[in-house]
C-alpha positions as CSV (number, residue, x, y, z in Angstrom):
1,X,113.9,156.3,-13.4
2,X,115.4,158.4,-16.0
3,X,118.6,158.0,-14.6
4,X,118.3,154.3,-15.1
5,X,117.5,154.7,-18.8
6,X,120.4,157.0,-19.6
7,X,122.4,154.7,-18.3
8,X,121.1,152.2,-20.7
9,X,121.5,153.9,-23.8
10,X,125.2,155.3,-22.8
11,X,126.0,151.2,-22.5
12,X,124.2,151.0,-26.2
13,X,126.6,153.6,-27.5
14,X,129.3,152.7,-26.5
15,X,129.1,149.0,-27.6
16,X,128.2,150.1,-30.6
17,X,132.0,151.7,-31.6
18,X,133.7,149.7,-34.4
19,X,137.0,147.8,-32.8
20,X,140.3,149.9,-33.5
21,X,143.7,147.2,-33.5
22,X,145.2,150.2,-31.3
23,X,147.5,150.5,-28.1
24,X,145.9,150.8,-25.4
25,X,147.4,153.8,-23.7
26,X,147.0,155.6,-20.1
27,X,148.2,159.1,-19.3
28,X,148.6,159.8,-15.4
29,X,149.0,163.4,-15.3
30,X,152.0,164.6,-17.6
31,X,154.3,162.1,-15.3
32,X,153.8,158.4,-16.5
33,X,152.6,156.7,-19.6
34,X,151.7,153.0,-19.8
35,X,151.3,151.6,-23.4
36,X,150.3,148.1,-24.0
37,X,150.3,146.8,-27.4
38,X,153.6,148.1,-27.7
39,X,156.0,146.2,-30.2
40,X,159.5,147.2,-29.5
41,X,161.0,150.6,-29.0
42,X,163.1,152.2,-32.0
43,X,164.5,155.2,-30.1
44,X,165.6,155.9,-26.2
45,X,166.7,158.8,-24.7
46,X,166.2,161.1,-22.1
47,X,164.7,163.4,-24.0
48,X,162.7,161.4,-26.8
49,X,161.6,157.8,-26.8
50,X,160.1,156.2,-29.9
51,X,157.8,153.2,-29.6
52,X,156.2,150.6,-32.9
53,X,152.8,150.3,-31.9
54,X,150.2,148.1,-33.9
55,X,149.6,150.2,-37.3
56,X,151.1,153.4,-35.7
57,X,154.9,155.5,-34.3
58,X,154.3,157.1,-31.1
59,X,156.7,159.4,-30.3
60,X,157.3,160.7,-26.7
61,X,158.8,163.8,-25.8
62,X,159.9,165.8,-22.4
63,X,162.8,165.9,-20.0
64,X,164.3,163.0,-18.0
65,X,161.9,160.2,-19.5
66,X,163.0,156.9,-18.2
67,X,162.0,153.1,-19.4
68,X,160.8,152.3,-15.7
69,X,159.1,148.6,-16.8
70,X,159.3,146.7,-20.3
71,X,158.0,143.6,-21.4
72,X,156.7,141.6,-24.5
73,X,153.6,143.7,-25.1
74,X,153.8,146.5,-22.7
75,X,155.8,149.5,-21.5
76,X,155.9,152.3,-18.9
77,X,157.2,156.0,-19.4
78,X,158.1,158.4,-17.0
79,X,159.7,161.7,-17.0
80,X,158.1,165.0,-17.1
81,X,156.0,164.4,-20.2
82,X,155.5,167.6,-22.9
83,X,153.9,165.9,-25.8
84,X,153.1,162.8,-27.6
85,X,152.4,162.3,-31.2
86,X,151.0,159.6,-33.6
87,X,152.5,158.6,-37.2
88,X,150.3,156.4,-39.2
């Protein structure tokens, strides 16, 4: 039973967070990114790609990064990620 209501109250918390107009982004280990919410990229190359986000600059750095899939809204990274890092 207990289990049950922590359960409830995790669901109460975290429908409770204010909405952030922020990319949605997913890290799979330190060897692809996925950003959606992504609204155009303002530098490529191999070792640094720049994306315009909603509100935010996310810059991507590491070795052999590669655009593997673009489109309107979304993008996919991968290389051998070493860091990312947010400019408001």
């Amino acid at each position: 039973m207990k289990e049950k209501k922590e359960k409830k109250e995790t669901k109460r918390h975290y429908s409770s967070l204010p909405s952030v107009n922020a990319p949605c982004i997913e890290l799979s280990g330190n060897r692809e990114l996925l950003i959606e919410g992504s609204k155009g990229v303002l530098e490529y190359a191999t070792d640094t790609i720049r994306v315009n986000t909603a509100g935010m600059l996310l810059t991507v750095c590491g070795r052999e990064l590669n655009l593997r899939c673009i489109s309107d809204s979304a993008l996919i990274i991968d290389g051998f990620i070493t860091s990312l890092s947010f400019t408001v």
